[in-house]
C-alpha positions as CSV (number, residue, x, y, z in Angstrom):
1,X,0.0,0.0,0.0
2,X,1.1,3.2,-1.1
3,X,0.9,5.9,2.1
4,X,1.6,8.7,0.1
5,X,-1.9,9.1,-1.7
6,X,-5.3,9.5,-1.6
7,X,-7.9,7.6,-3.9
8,X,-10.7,10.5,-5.1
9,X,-13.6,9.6,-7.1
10,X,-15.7,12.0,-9.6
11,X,-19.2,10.8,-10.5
12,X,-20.3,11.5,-14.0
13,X,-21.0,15.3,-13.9
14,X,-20.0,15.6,-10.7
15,X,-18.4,18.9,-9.9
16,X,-16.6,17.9,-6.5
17,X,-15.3,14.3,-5.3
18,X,-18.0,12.0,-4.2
19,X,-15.8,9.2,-2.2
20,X,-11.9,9.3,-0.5
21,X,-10.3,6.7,0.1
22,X,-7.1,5.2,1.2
23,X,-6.9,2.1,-0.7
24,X,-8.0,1.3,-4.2
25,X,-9.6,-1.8,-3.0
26,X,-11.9,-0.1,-1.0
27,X,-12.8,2.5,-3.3
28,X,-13.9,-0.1,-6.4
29,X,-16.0,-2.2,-4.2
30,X,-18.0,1.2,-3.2
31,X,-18.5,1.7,-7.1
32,X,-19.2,-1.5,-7.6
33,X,-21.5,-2.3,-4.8
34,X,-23.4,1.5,-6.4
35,X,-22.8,0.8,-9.8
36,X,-21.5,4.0,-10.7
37,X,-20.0,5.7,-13.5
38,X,-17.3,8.1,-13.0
39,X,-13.1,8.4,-12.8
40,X,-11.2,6.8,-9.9
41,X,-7.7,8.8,-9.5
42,X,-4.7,9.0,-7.0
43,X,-4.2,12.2,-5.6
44,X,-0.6,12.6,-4.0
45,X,-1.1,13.9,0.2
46,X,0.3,17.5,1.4
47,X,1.5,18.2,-1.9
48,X,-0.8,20.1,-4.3
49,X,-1.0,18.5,-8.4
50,X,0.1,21.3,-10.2
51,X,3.9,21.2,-7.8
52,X,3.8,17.3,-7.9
53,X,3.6,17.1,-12.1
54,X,6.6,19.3,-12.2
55,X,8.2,17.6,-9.4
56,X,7.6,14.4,-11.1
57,X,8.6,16.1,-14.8
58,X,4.9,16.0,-15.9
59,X,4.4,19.7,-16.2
60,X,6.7,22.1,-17.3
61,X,4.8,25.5,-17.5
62,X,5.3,27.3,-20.9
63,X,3.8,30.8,-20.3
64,X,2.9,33.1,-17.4
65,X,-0.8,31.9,-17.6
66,X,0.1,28.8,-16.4
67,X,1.5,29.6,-13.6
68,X,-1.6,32.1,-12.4
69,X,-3.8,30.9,-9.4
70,X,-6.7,29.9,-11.3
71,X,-4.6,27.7,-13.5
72,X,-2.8,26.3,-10.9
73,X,-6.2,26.0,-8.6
74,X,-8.2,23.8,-11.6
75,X,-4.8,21.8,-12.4
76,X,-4.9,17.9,-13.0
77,X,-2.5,15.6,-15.3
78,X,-3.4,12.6,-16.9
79,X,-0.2,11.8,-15.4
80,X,-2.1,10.7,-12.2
81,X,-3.4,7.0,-11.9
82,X,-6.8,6.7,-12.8
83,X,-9.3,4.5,-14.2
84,X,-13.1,4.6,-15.5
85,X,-15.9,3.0,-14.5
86,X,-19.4,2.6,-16.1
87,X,-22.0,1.7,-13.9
88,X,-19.7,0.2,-11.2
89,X,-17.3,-2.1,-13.8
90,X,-13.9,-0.8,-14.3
91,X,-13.4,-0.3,-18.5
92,X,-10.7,-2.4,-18.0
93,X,-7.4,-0.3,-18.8
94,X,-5.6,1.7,-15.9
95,X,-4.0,4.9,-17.4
């Protein structure tokens, strides 16, 4: 078990997370056991996305915009793990 990350999940449409967790495990059985649709991602703990893609060499900002509040405040990476669900059965391929 990884103790450096957070499981979120986003229903369909859902503008805020819906389910934390701290083990993936855990997480898919609650979408199954709903059978919900929706993204499943890690989120790494006390270390916001946008500064843990560049620390990782996901993100390299290429103008002043992307370094503004409101960029940095909606940021996310496909770099994160994360997988899809349809109602409560993983599409089968972690990204």
């Amino acid at each position: 078990m990884t103790t450096n990350r957070i499981w979120l999940f986003h229903g369909i449409n859902g503008r805020f997370a819906s389910g934390v967790f701290t083990e993936k495990e855990t997480a898919e059985q609650w979408i199954h056991n709903n059978r919900l649709t929706g993204t499943l991602t890690a989120y790494p703990i006390n270390i916001g996305v946008y500064d843990w893609a560049i620390s990782e060499g996901l993100f390299t900002a290429k103008n002043d915009s992307q370094g503004c509040p409101e960029f940095i405040g909606k940021f996310t990476t496909a770099g994160q793990e994360h997988y899809h669900y349809e109602n409560g059965i993983a599409d089968g391929s972690a990204e």
